[in-house]
C-alpha positions, -999 to 999 in steps of 0.1 A, spaced: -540 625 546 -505 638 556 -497 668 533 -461 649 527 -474 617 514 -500 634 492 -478 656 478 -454 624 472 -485 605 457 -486 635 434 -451 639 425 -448 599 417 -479 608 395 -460 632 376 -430 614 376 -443 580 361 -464 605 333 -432 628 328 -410 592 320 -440 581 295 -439 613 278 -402 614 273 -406 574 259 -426 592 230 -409 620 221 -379 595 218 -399 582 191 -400 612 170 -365 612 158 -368 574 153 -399 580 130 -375 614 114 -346 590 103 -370 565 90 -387 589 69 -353 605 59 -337 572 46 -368 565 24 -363 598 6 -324 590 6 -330 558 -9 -352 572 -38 -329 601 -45 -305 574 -44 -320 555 -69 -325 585 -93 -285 588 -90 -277 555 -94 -300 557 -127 -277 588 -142 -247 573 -133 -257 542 -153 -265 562 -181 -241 585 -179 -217 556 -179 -234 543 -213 -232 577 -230 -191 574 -221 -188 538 -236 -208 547 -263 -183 573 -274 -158 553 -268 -164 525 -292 -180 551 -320 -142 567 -314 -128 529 -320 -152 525 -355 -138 561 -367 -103 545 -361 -113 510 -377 -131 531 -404 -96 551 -410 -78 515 -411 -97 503 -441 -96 535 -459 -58 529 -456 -57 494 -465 -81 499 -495 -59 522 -508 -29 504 -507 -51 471 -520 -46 491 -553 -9 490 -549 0 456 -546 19 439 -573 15 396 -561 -13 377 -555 4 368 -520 7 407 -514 -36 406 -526 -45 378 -503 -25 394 -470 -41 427 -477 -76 410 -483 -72 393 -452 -65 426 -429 -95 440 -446 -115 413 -435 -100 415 -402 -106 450 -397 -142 448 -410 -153 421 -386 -140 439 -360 -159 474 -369 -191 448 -372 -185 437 -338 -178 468 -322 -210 482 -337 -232 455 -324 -219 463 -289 -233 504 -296 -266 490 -310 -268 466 -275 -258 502 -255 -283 520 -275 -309 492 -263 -300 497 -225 -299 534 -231 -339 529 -237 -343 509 -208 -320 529 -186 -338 562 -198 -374 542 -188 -358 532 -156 -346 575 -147 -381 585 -156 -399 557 -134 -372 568 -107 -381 603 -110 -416 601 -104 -410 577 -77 -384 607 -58 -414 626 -66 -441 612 -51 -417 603 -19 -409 641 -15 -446 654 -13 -451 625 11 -423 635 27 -430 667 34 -465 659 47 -453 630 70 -425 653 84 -448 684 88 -474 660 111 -444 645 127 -432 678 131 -466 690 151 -466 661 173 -437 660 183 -436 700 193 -472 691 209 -456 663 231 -427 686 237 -453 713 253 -467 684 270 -433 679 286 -429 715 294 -460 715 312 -451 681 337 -417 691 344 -431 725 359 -453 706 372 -433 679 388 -410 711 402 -439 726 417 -446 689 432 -408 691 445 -405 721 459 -429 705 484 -412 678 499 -374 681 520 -342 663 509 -348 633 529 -379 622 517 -366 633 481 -338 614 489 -354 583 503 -382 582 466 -354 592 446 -332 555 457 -366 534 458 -377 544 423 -345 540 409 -350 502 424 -383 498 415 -386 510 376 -395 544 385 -423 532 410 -414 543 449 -453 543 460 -478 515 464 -512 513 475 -516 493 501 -554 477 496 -571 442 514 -543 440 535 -516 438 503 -490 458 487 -512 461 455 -472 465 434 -454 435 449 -488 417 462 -472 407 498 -495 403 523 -493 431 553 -499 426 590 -527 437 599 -523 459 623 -495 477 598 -526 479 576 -550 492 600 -520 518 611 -518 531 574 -549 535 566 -551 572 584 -521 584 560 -504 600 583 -472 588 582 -445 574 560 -448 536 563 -429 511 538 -438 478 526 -416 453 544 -410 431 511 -401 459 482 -397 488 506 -417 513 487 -438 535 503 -476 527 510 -505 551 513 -545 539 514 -574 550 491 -607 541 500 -621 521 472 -654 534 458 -689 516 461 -690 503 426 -657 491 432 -669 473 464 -695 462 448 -682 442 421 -652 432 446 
């Protein structure tokens, strides 16, 4: 075989498994964010928990604040329910006292109801919690495998792109040229085997004497229908066989 078209054989080799490489290590950052946002979104429930209670805790003070204040109200109006000289002047007076006493009733039924979700809500931090938890040891394992492969693959990518250098450093600028504008036509592929008188990529049938002509490899020859180059491989006697 011509040393130029086994040395571009080899080079689409490492080409087409440099490209599938590279398609999975630009899955690893895919797989990073993914485990990133389910941590985020535990942590982020744990928050949202505290802030809930945290905003219960400040209403609850607020409306013990407006009982101290009702509270100071009646004191006041009791005291000057032992001042008044008219029944009218008894009646009015009863009347705010009642006011003011429903209204201490109803504010402390809305800290009994906050007292309730305070339970819950404290249930609900706790369950969170041990949620973030168990998310953060899984986490860390996920990311530390993640991790490995993805350094592993990375190595693997090292390895074929010195490869595919050494494969390079081979072959002139014109044929470089020439693989370099038929891959980027044919997704990546620029070499065909040419078997039983067919281009075995685009499946168009050669002439035979074209065949017959490229079957010693010893010269550049492209497919007349997708114009990549073809080189012959023998098939083996199994594959003869069950042919």
């Amino acid at each position: 075989m011509d040393p130029v078209l086994q040395n571009l054989i080899r080079y689409q080799e490492i080409c087409l498994e440099l490209s599938r490489i590279q398609d999975r290590l630009a899955l690893f950052p895919i797989q990073i964010r993914a485990l990133e946002q389910d941590l985020k979104s535990h942590e982020t429930g744990v928050a949202a928990a505290r802030a809930a209670a945290g905003d219960r805790q400040k209403e609850r003070r607020r409306l013990e604040m407006d009982v101290q204040d009702l509270e100071a109200r009646l004191r006041k109006y009791n005291d000057q329910l032992m001042m008044v000289k008219t029944n009218d002047e008894y009646r009015a007076m009863q009347n705010e006292i009642g006011g003011v006493k429903a209204k201490i009733g109803a504010v402390e039924e809305q800290i009994l109801v906050l007292m309730e979700e305070a339970d819950t809500g404290d249930r609900r931090i706790k369950d969170e919690e041990a949620a973030l938890a168990r998310t953060k040891k899984e986490y860390e394992a996920k990311m530390a495998e993640v991790r490995a492969a993805q350094t592993a693959v990375q190595s693997e990518l090292e390895h074929a792109e010195a490869a595919r250098n050494e494969a390079r450093a081979g072959l002139n600028a014109e044929i470089l040229e020439m693989f370099a504008r038929i891959a980027g036509q044919r997704s990546g592929v620029a070499l065909a085997r040419a078997r039983g008188e067919r281009c075995m990529e685009c499946k168009v049938r050669l002439r035979p004497q074209m065949f017959q002509d490229l079957k010693s490899n010893q010269a550049i020859v492209q497919c007349p229908s997708c114009h990549r180059i073809l080189y012959f491989i023998p098939d083996s006697p199994a594959a003869d066989a069950t042919a």
